[in-house]
BATORBA-721264 format. One record per residue: residue in three letters; x, y, z of N, C-alpha, C in turn. Coordinates in steps of 0.1 Angstrom, whole numbers, plus 5000, padded with zeros to 4 digits. Layout:
AlaXYZXYZXYZ
...
***
This chain:
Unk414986096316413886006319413685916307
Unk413885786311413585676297411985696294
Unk411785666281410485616278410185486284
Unk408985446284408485326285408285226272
Unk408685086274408885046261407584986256
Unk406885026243405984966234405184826240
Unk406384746238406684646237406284576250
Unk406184636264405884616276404984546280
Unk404384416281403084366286402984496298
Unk401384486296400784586311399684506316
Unk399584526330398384456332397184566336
Unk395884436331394884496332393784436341
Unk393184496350391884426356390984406353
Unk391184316357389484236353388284336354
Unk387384426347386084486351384784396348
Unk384084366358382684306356381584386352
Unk381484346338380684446331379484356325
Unk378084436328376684356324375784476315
Unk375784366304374884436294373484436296
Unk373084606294372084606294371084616283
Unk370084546283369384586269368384716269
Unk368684786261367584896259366384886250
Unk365584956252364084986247363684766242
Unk363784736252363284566244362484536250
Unk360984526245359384506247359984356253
Unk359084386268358784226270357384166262
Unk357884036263356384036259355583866268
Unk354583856271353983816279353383696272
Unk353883546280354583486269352783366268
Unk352283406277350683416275349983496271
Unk349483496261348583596253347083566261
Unk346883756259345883776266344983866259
Unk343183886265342383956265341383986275
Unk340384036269339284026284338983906284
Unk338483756278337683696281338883596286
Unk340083606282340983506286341083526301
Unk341183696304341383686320340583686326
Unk339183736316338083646331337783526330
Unk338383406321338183286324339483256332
Unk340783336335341583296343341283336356
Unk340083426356339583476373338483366374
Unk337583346372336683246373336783086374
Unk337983046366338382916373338882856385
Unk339482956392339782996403338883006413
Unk337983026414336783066422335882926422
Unk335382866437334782716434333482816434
Unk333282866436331482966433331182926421
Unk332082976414331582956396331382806390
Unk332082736401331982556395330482526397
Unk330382556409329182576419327982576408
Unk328482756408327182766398327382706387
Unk327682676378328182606365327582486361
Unk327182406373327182216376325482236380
Unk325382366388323482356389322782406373
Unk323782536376323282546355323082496345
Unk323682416344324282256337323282176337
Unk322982096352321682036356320682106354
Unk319982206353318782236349318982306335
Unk319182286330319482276317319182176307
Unk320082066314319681956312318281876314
Unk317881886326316481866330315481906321
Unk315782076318314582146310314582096292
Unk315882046291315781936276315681776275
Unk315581726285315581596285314881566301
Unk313581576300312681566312312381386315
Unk312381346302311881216306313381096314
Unk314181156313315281086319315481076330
Unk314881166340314581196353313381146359
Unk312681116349311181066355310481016347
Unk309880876349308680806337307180836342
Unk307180936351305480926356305381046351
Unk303581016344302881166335302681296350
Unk303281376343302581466352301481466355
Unk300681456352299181486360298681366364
Unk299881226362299181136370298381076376
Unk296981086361296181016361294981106373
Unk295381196377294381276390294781186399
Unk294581096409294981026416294181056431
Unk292781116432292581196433292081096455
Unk292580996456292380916471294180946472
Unk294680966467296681016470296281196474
Unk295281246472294981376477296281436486
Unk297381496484298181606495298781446504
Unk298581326494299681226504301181276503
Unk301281166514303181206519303981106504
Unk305581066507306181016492305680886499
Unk306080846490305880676489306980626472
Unk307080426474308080396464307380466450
Unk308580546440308380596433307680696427
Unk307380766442307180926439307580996455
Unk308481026453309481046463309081226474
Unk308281286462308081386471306481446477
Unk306281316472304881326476303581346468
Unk302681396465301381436458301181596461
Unk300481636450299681766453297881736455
Unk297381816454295781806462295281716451
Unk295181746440294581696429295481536425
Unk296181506435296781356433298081336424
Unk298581466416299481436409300981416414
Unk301981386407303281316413304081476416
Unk304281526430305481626432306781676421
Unk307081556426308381506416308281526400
Unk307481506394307081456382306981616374
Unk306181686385305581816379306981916382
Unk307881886391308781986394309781986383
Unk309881826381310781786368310281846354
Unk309081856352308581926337308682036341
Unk308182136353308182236355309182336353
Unk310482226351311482296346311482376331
Unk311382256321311382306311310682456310
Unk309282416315308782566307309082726315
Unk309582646325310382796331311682826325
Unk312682706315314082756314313582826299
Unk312482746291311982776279311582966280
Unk310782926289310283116292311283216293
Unk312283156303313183276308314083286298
Unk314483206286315883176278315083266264
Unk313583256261313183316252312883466255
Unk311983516267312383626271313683756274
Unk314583646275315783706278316383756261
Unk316383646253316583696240316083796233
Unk314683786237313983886230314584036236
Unk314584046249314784186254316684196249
Unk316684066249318584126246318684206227
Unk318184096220317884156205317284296203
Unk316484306214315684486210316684586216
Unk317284536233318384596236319684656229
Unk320084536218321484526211320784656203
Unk319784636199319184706182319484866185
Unk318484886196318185036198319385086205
Unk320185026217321385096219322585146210
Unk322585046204323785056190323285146181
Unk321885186177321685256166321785376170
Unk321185396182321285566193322685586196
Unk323685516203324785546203325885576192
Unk325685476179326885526168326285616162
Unk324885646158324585746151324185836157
Unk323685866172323785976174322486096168
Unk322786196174321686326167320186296171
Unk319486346160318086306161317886156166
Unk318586076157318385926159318085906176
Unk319385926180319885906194318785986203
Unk318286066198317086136212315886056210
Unk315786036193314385956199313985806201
Unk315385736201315185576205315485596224
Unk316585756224316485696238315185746248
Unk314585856235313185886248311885736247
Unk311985666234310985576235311485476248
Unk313385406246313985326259313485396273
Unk313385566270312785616285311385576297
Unk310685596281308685506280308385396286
Unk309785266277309785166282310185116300
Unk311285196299312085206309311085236328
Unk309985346320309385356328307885226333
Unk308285146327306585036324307384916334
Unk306684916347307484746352306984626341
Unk307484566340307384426326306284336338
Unk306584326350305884256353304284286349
Unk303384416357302284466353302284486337
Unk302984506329302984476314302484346309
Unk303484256316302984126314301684076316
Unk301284126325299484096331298484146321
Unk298884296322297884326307297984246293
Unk299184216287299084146276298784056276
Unk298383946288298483856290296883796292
Unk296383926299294883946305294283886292
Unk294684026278293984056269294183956260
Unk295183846257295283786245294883616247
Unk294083576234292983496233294183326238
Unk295083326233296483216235297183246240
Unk297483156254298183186262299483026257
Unk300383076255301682976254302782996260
Unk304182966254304883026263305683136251
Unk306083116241306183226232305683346233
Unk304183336236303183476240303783506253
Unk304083436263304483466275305883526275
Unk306583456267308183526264308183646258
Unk306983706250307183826244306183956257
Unk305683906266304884016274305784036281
Unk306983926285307983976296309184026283
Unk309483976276310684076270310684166261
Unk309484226255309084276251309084416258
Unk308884426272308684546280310184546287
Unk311084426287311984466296313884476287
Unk313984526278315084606272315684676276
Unk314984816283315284916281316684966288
Unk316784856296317784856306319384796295
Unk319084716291320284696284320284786267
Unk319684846269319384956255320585066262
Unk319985096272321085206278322585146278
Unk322884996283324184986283324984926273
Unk324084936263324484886249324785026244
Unk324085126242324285256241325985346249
Unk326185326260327085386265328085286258
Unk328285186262329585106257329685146241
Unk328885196232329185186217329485326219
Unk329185436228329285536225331185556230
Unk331585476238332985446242333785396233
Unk333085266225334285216214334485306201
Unk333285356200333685426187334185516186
Unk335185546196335885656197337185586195
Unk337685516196338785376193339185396179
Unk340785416180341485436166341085336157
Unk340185206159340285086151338985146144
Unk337985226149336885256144337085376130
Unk337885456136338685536126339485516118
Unk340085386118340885366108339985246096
Unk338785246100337585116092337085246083
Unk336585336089336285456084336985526074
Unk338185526073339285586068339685496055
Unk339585406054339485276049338185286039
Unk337185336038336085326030335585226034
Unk335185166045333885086047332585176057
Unk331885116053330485156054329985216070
Unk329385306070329485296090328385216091
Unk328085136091326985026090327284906091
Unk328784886090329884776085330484806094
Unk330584886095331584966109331084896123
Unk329884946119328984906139329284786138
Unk328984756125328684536121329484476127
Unk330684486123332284386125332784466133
Unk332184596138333884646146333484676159
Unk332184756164332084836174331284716180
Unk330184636172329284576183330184456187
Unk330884396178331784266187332884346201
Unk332984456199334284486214333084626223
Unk332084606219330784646233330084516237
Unk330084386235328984306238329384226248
Unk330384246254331084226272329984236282
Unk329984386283328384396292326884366288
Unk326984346280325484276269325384166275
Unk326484066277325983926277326183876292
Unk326883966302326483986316325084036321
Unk324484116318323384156315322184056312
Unk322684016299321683876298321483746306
Unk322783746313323083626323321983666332
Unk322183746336321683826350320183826346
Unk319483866334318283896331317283736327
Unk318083626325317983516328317083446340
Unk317383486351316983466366315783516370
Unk315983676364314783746367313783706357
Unk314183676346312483636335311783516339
Unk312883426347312183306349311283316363
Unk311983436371310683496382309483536376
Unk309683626365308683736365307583596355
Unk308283506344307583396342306283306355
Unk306983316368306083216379305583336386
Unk305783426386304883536392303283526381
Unk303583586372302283576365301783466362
Unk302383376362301383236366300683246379
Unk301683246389301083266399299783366403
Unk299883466400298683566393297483516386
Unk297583416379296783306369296983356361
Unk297783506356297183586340298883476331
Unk299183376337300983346331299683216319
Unk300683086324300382976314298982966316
Unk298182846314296782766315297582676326
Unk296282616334297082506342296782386339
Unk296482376325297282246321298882216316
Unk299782296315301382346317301682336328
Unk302382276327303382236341304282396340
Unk303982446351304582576354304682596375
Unk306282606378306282626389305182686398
Unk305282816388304082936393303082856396
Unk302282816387300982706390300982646397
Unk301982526401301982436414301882526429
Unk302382606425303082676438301682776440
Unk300782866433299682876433298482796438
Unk298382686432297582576440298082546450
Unk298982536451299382436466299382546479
Unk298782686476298882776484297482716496
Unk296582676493295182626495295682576504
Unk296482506506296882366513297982336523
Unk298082546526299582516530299782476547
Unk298782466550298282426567298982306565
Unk297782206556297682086557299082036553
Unk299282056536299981986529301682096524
Unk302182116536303582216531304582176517
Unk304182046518305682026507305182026495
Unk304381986492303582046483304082216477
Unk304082286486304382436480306082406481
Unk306582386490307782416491308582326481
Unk308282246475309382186464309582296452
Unk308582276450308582356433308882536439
Unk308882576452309582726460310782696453
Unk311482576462312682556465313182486450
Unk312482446440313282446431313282566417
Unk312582666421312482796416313482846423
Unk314182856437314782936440316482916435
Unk316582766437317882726432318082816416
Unk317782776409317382806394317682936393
Unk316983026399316883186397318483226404
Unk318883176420320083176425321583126419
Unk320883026406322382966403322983036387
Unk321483146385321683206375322583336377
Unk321483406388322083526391323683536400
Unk324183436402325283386409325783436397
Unk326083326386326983306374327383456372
Unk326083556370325783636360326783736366
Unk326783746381327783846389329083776396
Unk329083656389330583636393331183686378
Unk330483656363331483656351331183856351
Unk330083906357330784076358331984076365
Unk331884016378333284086385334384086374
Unk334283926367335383906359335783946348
Unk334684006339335584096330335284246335
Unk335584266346335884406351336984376356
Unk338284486351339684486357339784536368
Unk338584666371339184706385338784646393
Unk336984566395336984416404338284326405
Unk338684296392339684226400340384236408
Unk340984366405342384406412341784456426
Unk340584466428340384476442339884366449
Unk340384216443340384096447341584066454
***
C-alpha cells in the first residue's frame, strides 16, 4: 500500500464559523439615573405638561400680579357696584363691598403661593433635620427625635394653626407659614428617617467612613444627597395642602386680616351672599382648586416616576 504524497493539495470545506465574545459588559449608550429616568417617564405623559403650564402660570401670577391686572384690589369700595355682574374691565364681576373679582383673585394668588411655598419649607427643613439625625445616628438620639416626630405627628396643623394664630398679636404671612409648618414635619421626618436608615447601609457610606471623614461629612455629602428623592416628592405634594390649610384658617378668620387679599377671605365673605351673588364665591373656589389640583397632580405624577416598580407597572 503506497503512502500518500506530502505534496498532495487536499481539499478543505468551507466551515462557517462566528465569533463569540465572552464576558464583554454592554454598556448603555445613554447614561442613566433616577432623575434621568423619571424625566424620561414624565415627558411622555401630557398630564405632566398639563400640570407644568398651570404651575408655571400661577407662579408667575403670584410674582408679577400687576401684569394681569391695573385695578387696586379693593377698588376704591365701590360700594353702588355692590355683588354687580362683569362689565368692560372687570370681567368677573364685584364682591358685596364693590371690589373688582378679578383683581382680588389675581393678588389672591400671591399670598396663597407665598404661604404654601414658605410653609412647605419650613416643615421640609425641620423634616430633613430630625429624620437624618434619628436615622444615621441612631440609639438614644433616634428614640427621642422620633417620640417628639410622634407628639407632633399626633397635633392636626390645621387646629395648631388656629391656636397660634388665635393667640399672636401679628398676623402676616410668615407668622402664618410658621403655625402651618411648624406643626406639619412630622410626616416627612419619618420618611427622611427610613430612606437614611437604607442608604447608609451602602458600600459608598462605608467606604467615606473608611477613608477618615467625619460621619457628619458623611450624612453631609453622601447619605442626604442619595435620600432626598422622596423629600422633594413629599414637598411637592405638601405644597397643595399648605396652600389649603393657608384658606381654611382664613376662612375660619384666625388666617390673614382682611385687609390681605387671601382666597380664604373672599371666599368667607362672599359666603353671605351666596343666594344672591354665586360668583362671587365661586371664582376665588375655583381658582383655589386649580392651584391645589395642579400641585398635587405634579407631586404624584414625579412619585410614580422615580419609583421603578410604578413604572414597570406602566
Amino acid at each position: 500500500m503506497s503512502r500518500p504524497d506530502p505534496r498532495q493539495e487536499h481539499y478543505v470545506a468551507p466551515v462557517a464559523t462566528r465569533s463569540v465574545a465572552v464576558d464583554v459588559v454592554r454598556i448603555d449608550p445613554k447614561p442613566s439615573n433616577l432623575w434621568l429616568d423619571a424625566w424620561r417617564d414624565l415627558r411622555s405623559r401630557p398630564l405632566f405638561w398639563i400640570s407644568v403650564v398651570f404651575a408655571v402660570l400661577i407662579i408667575v401670577v403670584a410674582l408679577f400680579p400687576g401684569l394681569f391686572t391695573n385695578v387696586p384690589p379693593n377698588n376704591g369700595y365701590q360700594l353702588a357696584k355692590s355683588n354687580g355682574g362683569p362689565e368692560a374691565g372687570h370681567p368677573l364681576g364685584f364682591t358685596r363691598q364693590g371690589c373688582d373679582v378679578y383683581s382680588r383673585v389675581i393678588w389672591g394668588t400671591r399670598t396663597s403661593v407665598v404661604v404654601g411655598v414658605l410653609a412647605t419649607l419650613i416643615s421640609t427643613v425641620i423634616g430633613i433635620v430630625m429624620g437624618a439625625f434619628a436615622g444615621f445616628y441612631g440609639g438614644w438620639l433616634d428614640s427621642l427625635l422620633s417620640r417628639v416626630g410622634d407628639i407632633f405627628f399626633t397635633i392636626p396643623y390645621i387646629i395648631a394653626g388656629v391656636v397660634v394664630m388665635s393667640v399672636m398679636p401679628v398676623r402676616n404671612e410668615f407668622v402664618l407659614a410658621f403655625a402651618i409648618g411648624g406643626f406639619a414635619w412630622a410626616a416627612t421626618a419619618r420618611i427622611m428617617r427610613a430612606e437614611v436608615l437604607r442608604v447608609k447601609q451602602a458600600d459608598f457610606v462605608m467606604g467615606a467612613e473608611a477613608l477618615g471623614v467625619s460621619r457628619f461629612k458623611t450624612l453631609l455629602y453622601h447619605v442626604l444627597p442619595n435620600a432626598m428623592a422622596p423629600v422633594i416628592v413629599v414637598a411637592t405634594l405638601s405644597l397643595g395642602t399648605a396652600i389649603v390649610a393657608e384658606s381654611v384658617l382664613s376662612f375660619l378668620g384666625v388666617g390673614l386680616g382682611g385687609s390681605i387679599m387671601s382666597w380664604g377671605n373672599d371666599i368667607s365673605q362672599a359666603q353671605t351672599s351666596i343666594r344672591t351673588a354665586p360668583m362671587a364665591l365661586f371664582w376665588p373656589s375655583l381658582a383655589l382648586t386649580i392651584t391645589v389640583l395642579a400641585f398635587i397632580t405634579l407631586g404624584e405624577l414625579l412619585r410614580d416616576a422615580v419609583d421603578p416598580k410604578a413604572r414597570a407597572q406602566r
